[in-house]
C-alpha positions in Angstrom: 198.9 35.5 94.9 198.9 37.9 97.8 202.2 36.9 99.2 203.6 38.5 95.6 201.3 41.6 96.1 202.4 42.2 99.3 206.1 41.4 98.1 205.8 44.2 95.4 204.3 46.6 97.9 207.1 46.2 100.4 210.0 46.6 97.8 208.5 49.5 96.5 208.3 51.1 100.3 211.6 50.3 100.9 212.6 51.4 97.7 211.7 54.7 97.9 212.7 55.0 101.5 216.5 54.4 100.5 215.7 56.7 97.5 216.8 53.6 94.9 215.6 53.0 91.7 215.1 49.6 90.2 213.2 47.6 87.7 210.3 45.2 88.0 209.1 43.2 85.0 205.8 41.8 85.0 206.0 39.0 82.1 203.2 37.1 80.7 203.3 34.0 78.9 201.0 33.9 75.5 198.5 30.7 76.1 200.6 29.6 78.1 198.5 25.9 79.0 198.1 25.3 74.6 202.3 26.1 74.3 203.4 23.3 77.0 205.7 20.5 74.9 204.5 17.3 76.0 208.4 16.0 75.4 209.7 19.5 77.2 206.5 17.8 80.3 208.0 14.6 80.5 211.6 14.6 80.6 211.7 17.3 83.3 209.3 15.5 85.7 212.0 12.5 85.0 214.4 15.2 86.2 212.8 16.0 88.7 212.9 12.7 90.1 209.0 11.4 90.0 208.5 8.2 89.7 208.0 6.4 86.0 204.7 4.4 87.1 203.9 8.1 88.0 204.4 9.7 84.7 203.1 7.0 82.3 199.7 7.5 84.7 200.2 11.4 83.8 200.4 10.7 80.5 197.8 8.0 80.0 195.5 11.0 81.3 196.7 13.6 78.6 198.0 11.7 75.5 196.3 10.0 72.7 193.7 13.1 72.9 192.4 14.6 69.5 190.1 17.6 68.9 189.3 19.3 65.3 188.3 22.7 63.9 185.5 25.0 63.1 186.3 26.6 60.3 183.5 29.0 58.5 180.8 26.0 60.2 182.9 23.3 58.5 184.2 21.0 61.2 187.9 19.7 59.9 188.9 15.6 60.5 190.2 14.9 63.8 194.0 15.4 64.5 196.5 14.2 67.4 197.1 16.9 70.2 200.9 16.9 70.8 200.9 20.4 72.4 199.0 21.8 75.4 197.6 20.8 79.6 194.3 21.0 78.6 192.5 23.6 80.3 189.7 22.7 82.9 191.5 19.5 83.6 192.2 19.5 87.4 196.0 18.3 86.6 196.7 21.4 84.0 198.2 24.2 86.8 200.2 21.6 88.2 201.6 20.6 84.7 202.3 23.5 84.0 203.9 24.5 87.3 206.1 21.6 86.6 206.8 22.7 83.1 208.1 26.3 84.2 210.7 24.4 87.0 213.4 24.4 84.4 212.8 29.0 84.1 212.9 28.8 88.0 216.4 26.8 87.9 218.1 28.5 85.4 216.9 32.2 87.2 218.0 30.7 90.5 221.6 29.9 88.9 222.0 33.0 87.2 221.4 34.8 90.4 224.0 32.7 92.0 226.9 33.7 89.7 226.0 37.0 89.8 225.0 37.7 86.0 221.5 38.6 87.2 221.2 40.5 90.2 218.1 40.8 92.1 216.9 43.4 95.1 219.0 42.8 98.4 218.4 44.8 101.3 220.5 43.6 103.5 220.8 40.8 105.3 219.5 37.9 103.5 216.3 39.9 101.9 216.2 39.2 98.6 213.5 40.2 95.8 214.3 38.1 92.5 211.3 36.3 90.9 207.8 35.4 91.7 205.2 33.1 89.3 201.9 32.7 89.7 200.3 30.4 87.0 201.4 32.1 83.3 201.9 35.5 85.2 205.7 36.3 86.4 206.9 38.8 88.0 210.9 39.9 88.4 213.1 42.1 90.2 216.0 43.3 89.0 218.6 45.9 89.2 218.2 48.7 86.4 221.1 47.6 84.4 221.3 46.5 81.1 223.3 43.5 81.3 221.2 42.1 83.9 218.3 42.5 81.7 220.2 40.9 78.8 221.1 37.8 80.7 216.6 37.7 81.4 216.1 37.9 77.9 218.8 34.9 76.9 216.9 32.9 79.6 213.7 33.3 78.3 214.4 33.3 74.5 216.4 29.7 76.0 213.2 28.6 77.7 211.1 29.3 74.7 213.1 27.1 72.7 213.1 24.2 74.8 209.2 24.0 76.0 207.6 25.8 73.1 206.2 28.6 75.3 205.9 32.1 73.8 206.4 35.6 76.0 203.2 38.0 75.3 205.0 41.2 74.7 202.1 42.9 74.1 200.7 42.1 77.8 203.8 42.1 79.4 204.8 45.4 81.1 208.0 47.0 82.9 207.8 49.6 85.7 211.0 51.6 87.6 209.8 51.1 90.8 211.1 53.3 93.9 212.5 56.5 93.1 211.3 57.8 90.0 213.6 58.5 86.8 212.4 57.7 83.3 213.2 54.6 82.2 216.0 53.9 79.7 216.3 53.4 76.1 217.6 49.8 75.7 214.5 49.3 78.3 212.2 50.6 75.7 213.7 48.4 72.7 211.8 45.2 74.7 208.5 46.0 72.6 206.7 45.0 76.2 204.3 48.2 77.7 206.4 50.8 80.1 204.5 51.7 83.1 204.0 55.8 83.3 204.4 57.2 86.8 201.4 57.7 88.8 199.3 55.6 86.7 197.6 52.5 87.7 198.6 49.0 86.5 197.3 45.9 86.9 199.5 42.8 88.7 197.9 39.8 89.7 194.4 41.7 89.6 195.4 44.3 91.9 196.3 48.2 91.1 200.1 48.4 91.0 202.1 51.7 89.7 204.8 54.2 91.3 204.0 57.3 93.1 200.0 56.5 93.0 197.9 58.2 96.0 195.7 56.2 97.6 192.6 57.4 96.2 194.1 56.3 92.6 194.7 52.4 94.3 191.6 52.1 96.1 188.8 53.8 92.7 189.2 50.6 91.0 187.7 49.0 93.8 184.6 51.0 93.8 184.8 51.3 90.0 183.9 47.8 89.7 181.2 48.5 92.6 179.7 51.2 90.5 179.6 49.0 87.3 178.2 45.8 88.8 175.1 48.5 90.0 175.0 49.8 86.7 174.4 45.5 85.1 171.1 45.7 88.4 170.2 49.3 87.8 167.4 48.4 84.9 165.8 44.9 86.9 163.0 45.0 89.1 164.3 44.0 91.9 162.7 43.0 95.8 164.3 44.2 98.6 165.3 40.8 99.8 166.7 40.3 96.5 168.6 43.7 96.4 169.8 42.3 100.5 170.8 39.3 98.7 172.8 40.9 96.0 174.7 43.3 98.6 175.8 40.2 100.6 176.6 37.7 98.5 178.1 40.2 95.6 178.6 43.6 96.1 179.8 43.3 99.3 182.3 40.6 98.2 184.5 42.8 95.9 186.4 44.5 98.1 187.6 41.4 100.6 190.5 40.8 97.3 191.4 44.7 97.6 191.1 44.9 101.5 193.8 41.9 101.6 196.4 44.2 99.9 195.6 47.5 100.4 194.4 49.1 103.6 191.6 51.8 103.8 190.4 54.6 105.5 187.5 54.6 107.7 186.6 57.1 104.9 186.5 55.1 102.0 185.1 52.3 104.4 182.3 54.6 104.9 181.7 55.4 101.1 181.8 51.7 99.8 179.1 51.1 102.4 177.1 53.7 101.2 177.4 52.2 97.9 175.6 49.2 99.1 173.1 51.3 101.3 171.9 53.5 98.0 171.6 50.3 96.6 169.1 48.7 99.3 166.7 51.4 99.4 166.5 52.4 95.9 165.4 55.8 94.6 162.6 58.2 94.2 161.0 58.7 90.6 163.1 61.9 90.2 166.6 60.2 90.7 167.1 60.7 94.3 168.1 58.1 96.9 165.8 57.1 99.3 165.7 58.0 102.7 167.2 54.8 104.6 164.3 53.6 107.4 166.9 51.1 109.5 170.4 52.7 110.3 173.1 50.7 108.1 174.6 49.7 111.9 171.4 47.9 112.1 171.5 46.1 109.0 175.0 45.0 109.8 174.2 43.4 112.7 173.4 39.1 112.5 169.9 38.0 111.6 170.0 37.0 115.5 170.6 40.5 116.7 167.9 42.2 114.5 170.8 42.8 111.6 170.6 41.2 107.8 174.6 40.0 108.5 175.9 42.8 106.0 180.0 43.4 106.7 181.7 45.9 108.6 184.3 46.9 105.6 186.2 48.9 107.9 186.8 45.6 110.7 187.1 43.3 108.0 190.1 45.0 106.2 191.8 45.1 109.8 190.8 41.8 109.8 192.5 40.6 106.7 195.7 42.2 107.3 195.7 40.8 110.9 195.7 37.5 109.7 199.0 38.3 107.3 200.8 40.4 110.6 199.8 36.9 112.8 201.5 34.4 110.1 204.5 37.2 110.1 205.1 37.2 113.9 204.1 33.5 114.4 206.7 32.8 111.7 204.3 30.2 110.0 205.2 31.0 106.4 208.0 31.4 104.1 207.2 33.6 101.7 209.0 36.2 100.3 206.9 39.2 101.7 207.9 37.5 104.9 211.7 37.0 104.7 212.0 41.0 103.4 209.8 42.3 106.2 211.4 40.5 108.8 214.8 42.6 107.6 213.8 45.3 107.5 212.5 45.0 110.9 215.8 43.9 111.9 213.7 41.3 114.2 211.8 43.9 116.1 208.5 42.7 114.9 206.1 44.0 117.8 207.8 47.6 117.8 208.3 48.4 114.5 206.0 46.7 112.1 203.8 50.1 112.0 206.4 52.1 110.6 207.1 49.5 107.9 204.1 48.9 106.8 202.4 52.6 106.5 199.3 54.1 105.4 199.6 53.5 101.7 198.8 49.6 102.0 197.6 49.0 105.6 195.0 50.8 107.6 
């Protein structure tokens, strides 16, 4: 999931660094475990090659099961489930990872021959697709045929597995350089992304020319509104410690690992959880704070309660992406367009690629 973050991040940098305009389509399948053809399941792990010992266990674990309806507080009669990888079942994302192979195939041959063209930067950096349980995300030139040969692809896939695109939560943003998107682009039905406005991809704030304030408030919106669900319980002050550790302190490690932050807005998410921890007066105000907050985040062992440095954990978490980058110990995508644009100067050059906008 943060390999396709970062992925999006980096295309859009280099995007609007060669001052190039080009689509990205973030495509959502509706229910996408209930709309898996158990057929459409079987014959492509055949293809696939897996064993048949293998797929009669598979399908000794999902056939043969029956559910009913609640209609009105009438339960209906029981009825055969043809359709759907039950969700819950520990087997259903990897069903349904093997049920979207045949989408991946037919992408990966259209790119081949040319009648969908994907990002290249040189080299052998190449942005094309990315899919991450029923979420995909694509990159494409902004060209109308290309986009045509998507949509016979998907309207093919539907067909054949029974899955249904969710127009109405799919969206499509012109990433790079800004121009307004065109007309043929808006005859999809699917949301357009408006410039400097945040998205959502993946669970993280996406858009094109947003600030950093704009991708980093979400973060302490959700900070604000978790306080807001404590504000009316009578809490203890371990309980309110408790709270900040184990919770509020926990919602920014997802946004840390994809965007970087300012000692600044370090400073005013732990001030957040410092308000929090000594409560307020009877007329509103905060409390005046009786241990220093670089007290409290010390360990228990050192006089601290073990709160989290925000700041050196977010130079933490993208350390550990820049070590798997330069020890060459992964193969994703993020990986194989950073190390072009690099051209193989990782040591020198890496701050200049990845700037201020997603890395502190």
């Amino acid at each position: 999931m943060l390999d396709n973050i970062l992925s999006f991040w980096l295309t859009n940098d280099k995007l609007i660094q060669q001052k190039r305009s080009r689509l990205f389509l973030k495509l959502d399948f509706e229910k996408a475990f209930n709309r898996v053809e158990h057929d459409f399941l079987w014959d492509t792990m055949t293809r696939l090659g897996l064993g048949a010992k293998f797929i009669q266990l598979v399908k000794g674990l999902t056939e043969g099961a029956q559910t009913l309806l609640n209609i009105n507080g009438r339960f209906s009669s029981r009825f055969d489930v043809r359709r759907w990888v039950r969700q819950g079942c520990l087997l259903a994302p990897l069903l349904f990872a093997i049920s979207t192979e045949p989408l991946m195939a037919m992408m990966k041959e259209a790119n081949q021959q040319g009648r969908l063209r994907p990002l290249t930067f040189g080299g052998s950096a190449v942005a094309d697709f990315s899919l991450f349980a029923d979420d995909m995300g694509v990159y494409m030139d902004l060209d109308e045929s290309s986009f045509k040969t998507l949509r016979g692809i998907l309207l093919f896939f539907e067909s054949a597995s029974g899955a249904r695109l969710n127009l109405q939560k799919s969206s499509a943003l012109v990433n790079g350089l800004h121009v307004d998107p065109p007309q043929w682009l808006r005859r999809l039905g699917c949301v357009i992304m408006e410039h400097r406005k945040v998205y959502r991809y993946l669970g993280a704030p996406i858009g094109s020319g947003l600030t950093h304030d704009q991708l980093i408030s979400n973060c302490i919106d959700r900070m604000v509104s978790r306080l807001n669900l404590w504000s009316n319980k009578i809490l203890s002050f371990e309980g309110r410690a408790v709270l900040i550790k184990h919770i509020l302190l926990t919602i920014p490690v997802f946004y840390l690992s994809t965007i970087g932050i300012t000692k600044k807005v370090a400073k005013s998410i732990e001030d957040i959880a410092k308000h929090f921890l000594w409560g307020r007066t009877d007329d509103g105000k905060h409390k005046s704070e009786l241990i220093p907050w670089s007290v409290l985040k010390r360990e228990k062992w050192f006089g601290g309660l073990g709160f989290k440095d925000v700041w050196r954990q977010g130079v933490a978490l993208f350390s550990k992406h820049m070590g798997e980058f330069m020890a060459s110990t992964t193969k994703a995508q993020w990986h194989n367009l950073l190390n072009t644009f690099i051209d193989g100067q990782r040591a020198k050059r890496c701050g200049n690629i990845i700037r201020g906008s997603y890395l502190p």
